[in-house]
C-alpha positions in Angstrom: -22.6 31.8 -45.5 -22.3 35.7 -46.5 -25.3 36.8 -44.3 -27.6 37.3 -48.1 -24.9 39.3 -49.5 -24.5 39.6 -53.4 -20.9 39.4 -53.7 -19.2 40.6 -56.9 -15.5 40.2 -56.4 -13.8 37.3 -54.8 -10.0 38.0 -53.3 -7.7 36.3 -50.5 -4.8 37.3 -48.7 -1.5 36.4 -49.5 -1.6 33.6 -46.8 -5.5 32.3 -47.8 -6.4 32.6 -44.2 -9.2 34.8 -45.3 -11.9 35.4 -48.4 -12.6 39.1 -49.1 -16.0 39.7 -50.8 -17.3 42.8 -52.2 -21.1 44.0 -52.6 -21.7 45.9 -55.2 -25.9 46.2 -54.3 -25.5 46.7 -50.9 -21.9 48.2 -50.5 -20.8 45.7 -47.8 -17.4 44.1 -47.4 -17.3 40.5 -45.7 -14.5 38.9 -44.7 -14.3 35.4 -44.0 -11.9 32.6 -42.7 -10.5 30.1 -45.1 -9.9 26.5 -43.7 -6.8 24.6 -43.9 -9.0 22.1 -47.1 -9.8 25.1 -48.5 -13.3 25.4 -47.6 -15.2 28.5 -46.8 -15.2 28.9 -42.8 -17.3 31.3 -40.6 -17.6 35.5 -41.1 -14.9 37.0 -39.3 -16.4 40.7 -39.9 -19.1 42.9 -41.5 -18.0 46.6 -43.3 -21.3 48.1 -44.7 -20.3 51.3 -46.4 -22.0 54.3 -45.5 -22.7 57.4 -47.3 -24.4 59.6 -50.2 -22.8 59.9 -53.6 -23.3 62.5 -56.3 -25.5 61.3 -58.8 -28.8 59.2 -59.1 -28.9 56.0 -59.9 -25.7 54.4 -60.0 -23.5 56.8 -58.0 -26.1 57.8 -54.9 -25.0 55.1 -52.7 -22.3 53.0 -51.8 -20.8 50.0 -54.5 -18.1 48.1 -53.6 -16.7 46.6 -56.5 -13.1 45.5 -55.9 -11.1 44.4 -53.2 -7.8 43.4 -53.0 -4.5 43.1 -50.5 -1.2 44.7 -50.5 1.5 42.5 -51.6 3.2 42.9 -47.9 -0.4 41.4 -46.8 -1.0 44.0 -44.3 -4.0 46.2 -46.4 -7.0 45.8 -48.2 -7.6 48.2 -50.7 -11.6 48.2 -51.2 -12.8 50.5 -54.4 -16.0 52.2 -54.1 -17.8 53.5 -57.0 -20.9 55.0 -55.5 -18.7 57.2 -53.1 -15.8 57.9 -55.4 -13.1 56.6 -52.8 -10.9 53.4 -52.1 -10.9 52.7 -48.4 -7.8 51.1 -47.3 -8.6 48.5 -44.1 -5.2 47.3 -41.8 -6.1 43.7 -41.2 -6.1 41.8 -38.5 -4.9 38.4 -39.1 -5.7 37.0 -36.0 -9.0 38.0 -35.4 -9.9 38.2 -39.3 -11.3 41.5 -38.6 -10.3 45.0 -40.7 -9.8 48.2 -39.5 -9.7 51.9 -41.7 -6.5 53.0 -42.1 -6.7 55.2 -44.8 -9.3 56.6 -47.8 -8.1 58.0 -51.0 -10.5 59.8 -52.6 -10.8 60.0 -56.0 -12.5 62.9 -57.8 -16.6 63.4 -58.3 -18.0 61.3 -60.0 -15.1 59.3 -60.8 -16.3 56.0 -60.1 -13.3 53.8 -59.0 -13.7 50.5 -60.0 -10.3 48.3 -59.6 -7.4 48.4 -58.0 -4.2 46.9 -58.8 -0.6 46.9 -57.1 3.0 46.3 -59.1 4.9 43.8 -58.9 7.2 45.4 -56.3 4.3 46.6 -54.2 5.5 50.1 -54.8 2.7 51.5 -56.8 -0.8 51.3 -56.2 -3.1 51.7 -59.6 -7.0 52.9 -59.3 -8.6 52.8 -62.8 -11.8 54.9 -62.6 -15.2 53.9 -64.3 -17.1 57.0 -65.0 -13.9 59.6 -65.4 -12.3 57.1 -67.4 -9.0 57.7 -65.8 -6.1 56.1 -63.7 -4.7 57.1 -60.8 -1.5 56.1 -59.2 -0.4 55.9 -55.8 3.2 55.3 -54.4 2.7 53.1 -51.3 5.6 52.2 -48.8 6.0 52.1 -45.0 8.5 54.2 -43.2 9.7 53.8 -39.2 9.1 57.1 -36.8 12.0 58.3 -35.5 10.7 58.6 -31.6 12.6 55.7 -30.2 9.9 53.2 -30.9 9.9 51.6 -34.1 6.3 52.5 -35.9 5.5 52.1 -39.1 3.1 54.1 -41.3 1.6 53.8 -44.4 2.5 56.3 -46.9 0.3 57.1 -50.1 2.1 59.9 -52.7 -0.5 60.8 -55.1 1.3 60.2 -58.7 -0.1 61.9 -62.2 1.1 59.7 -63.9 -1.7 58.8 -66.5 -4.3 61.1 -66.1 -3.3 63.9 -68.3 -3.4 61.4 -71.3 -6.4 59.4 -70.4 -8.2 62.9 -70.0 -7.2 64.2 -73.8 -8.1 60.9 -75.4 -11.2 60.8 -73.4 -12.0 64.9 -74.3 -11.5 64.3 -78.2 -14.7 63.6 -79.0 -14.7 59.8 -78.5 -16.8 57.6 -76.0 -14.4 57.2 -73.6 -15.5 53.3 -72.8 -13.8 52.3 -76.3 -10.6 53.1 -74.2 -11.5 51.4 -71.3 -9.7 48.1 -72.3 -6.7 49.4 -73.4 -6.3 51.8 -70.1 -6.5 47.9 -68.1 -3.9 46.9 -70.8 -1.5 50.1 -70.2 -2.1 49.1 -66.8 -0.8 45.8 -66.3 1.9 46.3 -69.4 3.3 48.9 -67.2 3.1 46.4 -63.8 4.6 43.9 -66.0 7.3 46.0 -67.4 8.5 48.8 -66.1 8.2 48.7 -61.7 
């Protein structure tokens, strides 16, 4: 029921009204409604990412390989390693539908591949592929002061960990033997410290 897509990733919502599924081959995002047993209901909407990346073969064309929703269950963060950005889609929970809010863009070639929030929802983490680096994001909503209460979604861009990821990765070693132990930092550091 995902119109011949080849999904990669599999996420829901915080509510599991909705399945999120990334397409790595053709760089499309599919949302779809979850029924009350569980089951997989009809697509509620269609994102085919556009664009030309860098390099050729892996990084000329759009890859979706991770989505995943903010823990107040209002965005979808949705990594793209072919054009080196993590679009960030408001959802619509009614209609099932997703809308772009926001892109952060990560460097050249830098091939963002997951993303993962803290525990407090404060920080958002982008671990990148290619660049063998992590980026963090601070990410909280603040009200307008215009008399109407708005909110709006505010992403800080944090150095946290690329300075050291960047001088292991530039001594000499492949930086993939690192790889797993930059997801470890990752998630000690969610687990720990925020």
């Amino acid at each position: 029921p995902i119109n011949g897509m080849r999904g990669c990733y599999l996420s829901t919502d915080y509510e599991d009204k909705f399945l999120f599924v990334a397409g790595y081959h053709d760089g499309k995002l599919t949302v779809l409604r979850l029924n009350e047993d569980g089951s997989i209901g009809s697509i509620t909407d269609e994102i085919f990412h556009k664009g030309l990346g860098t390099a050729a073969e892996r990084h000329y064309r759009p890859h979706i390989n991770c989505s995943r929703m903010s823990h107040d269950n209002k965005y979808l963060f949705v990594a793209d390693q072919g054009m080196d950005h993590v679009n960030v889609y408001r959802v619509d929970h009614n209609k099932g539908t997703v809308k772009l809010a926001d892109v952060l863009r990560g460097d050249i070639d830098s091939a963002p591949r997951h993303v993962k929030m803290s525990k407090n929802g404060k920080f958002v983490y982008i671990i990148h592929e290619v660049a063998c680096n992590i980026t963090v994001y601070t990410y909280e909503e603040r009200i307008v002061k215009n008399g109407k209460v708005e909110t709006k979604v505010i992403f800080g861009y944090e150095n946290i960990f690329k300075r050291t990821v960047y001088q292991r990765c530039n001594s000499g070693n492949y930086c993939s033997n690192y790889r797993f132990a930059f997801i470890n930092c990752v998630s000690t550091c969610i687990r720990g410290n925020t």
